[in-house]
FILUMKOL-435019 format. One record per residue (C-alpha): residue number from 1; residue in three letters; x, y, z. Coordinates in Angstrom, 3 decimals, padded with zeros to 6 digits. Example, Ala and Ser with C-alpha at 12.3 -4.5 7.8 and 13.67 -1.06 7.14 Angstrom:
<rs>
<r 1, 'ALA', <012.300, -004.500, 007.800>>
<r 2, 'SER', <013.670, -001.060, 007.140>>
</rs>
This chain:
<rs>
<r 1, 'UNK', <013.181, 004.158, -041.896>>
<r 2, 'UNK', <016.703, 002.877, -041.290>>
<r 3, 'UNK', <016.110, 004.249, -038.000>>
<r 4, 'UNK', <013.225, 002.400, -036.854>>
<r 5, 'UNK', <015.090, -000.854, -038.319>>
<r 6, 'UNK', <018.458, -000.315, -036.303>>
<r 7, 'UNK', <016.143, 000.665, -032.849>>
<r 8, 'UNK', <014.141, -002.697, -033.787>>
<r 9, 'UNK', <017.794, -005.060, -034.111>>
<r 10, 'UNK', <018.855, -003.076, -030.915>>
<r 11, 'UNK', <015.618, -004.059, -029.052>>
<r 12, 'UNK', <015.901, -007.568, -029.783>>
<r 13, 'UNK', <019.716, -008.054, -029.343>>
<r 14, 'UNK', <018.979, -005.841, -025.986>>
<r 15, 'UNK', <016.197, -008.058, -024.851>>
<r 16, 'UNK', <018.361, -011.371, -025.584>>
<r 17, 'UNK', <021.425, -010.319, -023.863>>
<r 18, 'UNK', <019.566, -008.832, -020.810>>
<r 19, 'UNK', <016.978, -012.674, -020.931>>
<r 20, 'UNK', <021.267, -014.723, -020.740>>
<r 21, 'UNK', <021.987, -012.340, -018.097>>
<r 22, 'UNK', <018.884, -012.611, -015.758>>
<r 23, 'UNK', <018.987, -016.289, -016.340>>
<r 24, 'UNK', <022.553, -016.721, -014.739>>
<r 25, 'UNK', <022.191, -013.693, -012.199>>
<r 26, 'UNK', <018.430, -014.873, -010.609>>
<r 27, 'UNK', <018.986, -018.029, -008.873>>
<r 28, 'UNK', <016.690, -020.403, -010.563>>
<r 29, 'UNK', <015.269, -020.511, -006.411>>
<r 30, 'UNK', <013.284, -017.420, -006.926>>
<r 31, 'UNK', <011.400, -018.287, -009.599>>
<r 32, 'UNK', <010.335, -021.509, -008.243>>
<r 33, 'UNK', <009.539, -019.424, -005.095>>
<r 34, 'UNK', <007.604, -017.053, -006.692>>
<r 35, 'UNK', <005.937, -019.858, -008.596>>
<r 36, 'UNK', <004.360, -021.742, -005.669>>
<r 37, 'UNK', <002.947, -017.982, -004.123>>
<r 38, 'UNK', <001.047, -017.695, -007.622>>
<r 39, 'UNK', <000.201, -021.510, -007.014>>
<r 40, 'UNK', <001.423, -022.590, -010.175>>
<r 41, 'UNK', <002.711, -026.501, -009.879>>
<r 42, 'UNK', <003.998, -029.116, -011.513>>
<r 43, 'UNK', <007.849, -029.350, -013.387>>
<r 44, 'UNK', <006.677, -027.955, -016.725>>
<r 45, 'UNK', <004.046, -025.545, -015.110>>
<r 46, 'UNK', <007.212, -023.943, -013.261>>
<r 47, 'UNK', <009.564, -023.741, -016.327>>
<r 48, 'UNK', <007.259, -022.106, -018.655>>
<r 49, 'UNK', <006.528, -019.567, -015.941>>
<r 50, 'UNK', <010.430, -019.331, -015.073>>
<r 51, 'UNK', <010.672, -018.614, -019.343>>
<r 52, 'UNK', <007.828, -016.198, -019.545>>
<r 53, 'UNK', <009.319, -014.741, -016.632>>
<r 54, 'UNK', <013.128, -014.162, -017.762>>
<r 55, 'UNK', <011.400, -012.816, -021.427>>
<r 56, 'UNK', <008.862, -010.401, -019.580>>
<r 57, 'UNK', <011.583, -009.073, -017.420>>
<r 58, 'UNK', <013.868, -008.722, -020.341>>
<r 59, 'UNK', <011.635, -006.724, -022.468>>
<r 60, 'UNK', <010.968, -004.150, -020.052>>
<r 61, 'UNK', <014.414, -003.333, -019.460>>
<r 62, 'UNK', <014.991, -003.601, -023.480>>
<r 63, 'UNK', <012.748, -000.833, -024.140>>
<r 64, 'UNK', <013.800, 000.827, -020.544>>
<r 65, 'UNK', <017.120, 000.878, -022.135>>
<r 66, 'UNK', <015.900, 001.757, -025.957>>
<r 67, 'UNK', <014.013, 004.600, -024.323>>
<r 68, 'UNK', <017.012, 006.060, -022.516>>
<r 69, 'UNK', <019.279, 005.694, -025.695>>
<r 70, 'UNK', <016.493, 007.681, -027.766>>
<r 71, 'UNK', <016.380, 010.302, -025.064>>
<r 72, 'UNK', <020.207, 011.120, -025.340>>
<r 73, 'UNK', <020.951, 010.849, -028.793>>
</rs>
């Protein structure tokens, strides 16, 4: 059980640290970029999509990275 619980607080803590990384690594260009191909407009259109982006992104490596740690250990 304390398992699950220490793999949950790693997921999270991984999926925050990798969201503050992707936000200052991917110009905030791209997004908007890939925004107007999916013709989503307007300023607060773009910014939720830029937010669901960075957490959807972030999650995905999380458990990549949760994954990878269960496989070696």
């Amino acid at each position: 059980m304390m398992r699950i619980i220490l793999l949950g607080l790693l997921f999270i803590g991984c999926s925050v640290a990798i969201s503050k990384g992707i936000a200052v690594l991917i110009p905030t260009t791209v997004f908007f970029t890939m925004a107007h191909a999916i013709n989503i407009t307007g300023s607060e259109s773009v910014v939720d999509f830029m937010m669901a982006a960075n957490i959807a992104i972030s999650v995905v490596l999380s458990a990549i990275l949760v994954r990878l740690l269960i496989k070696k250990s």
